[in-house]
Structure formats: structure tokens, C-alpha cells
C-alpha positions as CSV (number, residue, x, y, z in Angstrom):
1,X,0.0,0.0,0.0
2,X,1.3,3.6,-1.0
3,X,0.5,6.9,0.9
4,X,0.5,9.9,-0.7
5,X,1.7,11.9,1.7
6,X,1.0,15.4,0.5
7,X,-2.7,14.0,0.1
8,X,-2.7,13.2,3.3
9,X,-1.2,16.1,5.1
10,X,-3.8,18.6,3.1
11,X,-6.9,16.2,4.5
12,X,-5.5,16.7,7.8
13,X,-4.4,20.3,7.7
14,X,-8.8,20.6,6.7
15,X,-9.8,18.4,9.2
16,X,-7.8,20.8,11.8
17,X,-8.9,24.1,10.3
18,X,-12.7,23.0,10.2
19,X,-12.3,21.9,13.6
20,X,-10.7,25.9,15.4
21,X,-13.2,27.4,13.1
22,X,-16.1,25.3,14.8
23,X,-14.4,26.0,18.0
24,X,-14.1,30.0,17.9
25,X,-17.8,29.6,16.5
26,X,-19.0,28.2,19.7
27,X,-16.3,30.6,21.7
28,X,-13.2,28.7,22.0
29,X,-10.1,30.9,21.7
30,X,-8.3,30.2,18.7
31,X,-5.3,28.0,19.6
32,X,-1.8,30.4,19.8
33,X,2.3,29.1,18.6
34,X,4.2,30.7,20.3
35,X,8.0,29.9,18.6
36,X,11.5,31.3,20.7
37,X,14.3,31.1,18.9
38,X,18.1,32.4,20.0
39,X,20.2,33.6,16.8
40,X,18.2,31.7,14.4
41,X,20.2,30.5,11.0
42,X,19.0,30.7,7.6
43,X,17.6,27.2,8.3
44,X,15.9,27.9,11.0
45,X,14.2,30.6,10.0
46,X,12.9,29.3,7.0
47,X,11.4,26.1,9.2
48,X,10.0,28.7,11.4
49,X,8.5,30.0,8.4
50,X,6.8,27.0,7.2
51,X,5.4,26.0,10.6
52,X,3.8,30.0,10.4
53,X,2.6,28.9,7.2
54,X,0.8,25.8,8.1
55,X,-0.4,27.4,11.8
56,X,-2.2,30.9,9.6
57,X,-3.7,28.4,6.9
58,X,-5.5,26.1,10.1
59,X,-6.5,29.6,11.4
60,X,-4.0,29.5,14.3
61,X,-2.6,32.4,16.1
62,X,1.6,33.0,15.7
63,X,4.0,34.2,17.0
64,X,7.8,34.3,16.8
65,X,10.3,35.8,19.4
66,X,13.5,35.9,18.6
67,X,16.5,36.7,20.9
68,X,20.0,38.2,19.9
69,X,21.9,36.2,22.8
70,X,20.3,33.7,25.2
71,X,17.5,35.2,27.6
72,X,18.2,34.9,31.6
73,X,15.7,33.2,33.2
74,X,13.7,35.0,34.1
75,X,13.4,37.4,31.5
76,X,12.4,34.2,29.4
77,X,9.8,33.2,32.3
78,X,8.3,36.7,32.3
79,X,7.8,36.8,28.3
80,X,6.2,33.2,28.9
81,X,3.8,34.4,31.5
């Protein structure tokens, strides 16, 4: 048996997105990524960028915080909060 994976990712990337827009219909919030990054490379970025992508087309809140040099603690703990 052979999967067509592309097939398979839209049907569940539709099954998702119908299921947060039936969800903020009946008041849920929509769901949030939140992505940290320290001194992303090229590479990183543009994964970063695809997992936006994919989290907008289901409808999902993003967003991307990126630091120059690793956070302290509790810098990091007050952004998460």
C-alpha cells in the first residue's frame, strides 16, 4: 500500500482548520504558537517560516520571538507568562 503523503497532510491540515473554526464559532479561543528562537540561522528561519505557514492556513494564532543572545531566566519566564 502507498500513501500519498501530500494527500494526506492537506486532508489533515482541513480536518484541523474545520475543527478551530467550529471551536471560535462556539467561543473557544483560537489555539496560539508561540516559537523562541536564539540567533536563528538561515535554516531555522525558513522552518520557522513554514510552521507560520501551516499554523495561519489552520487559522491559528503565531507568533515568533526571537532573541540576539540567550535570555536569563527569568526574562524568558516573564515573556512566557
Amino acid at each position: 500500500m502507498i500513501l500519498d503523503g501530500n494527500e494526506l497532510a492537506d486532508v489533515l491540515v482541513q480536518h484541523l482548520k474545520s475543527d478551530i473554526d467550529t471551536g471560535v464559532k462556539d467561543g473557544w479561543h483560537k489555539p496560539r504558537l508561540v516559537i523562541f528562537t536564539v540567533e536563528p540561522t538561515d535554516e531555522i528561519k525558513s522552518f520557522i517560516r513554514s510552521k507560520q505557514r501551516l499554523a495561519e492556513k489552520i487559522g491559528a494564532e503565531v507568533e515568533v520571538i526571537e532573541y540576539d543572545v540567550a535570555p536569563r531566566y527569568i526574562e524568558f519566564a516573564n515573556r512566557v507568562a
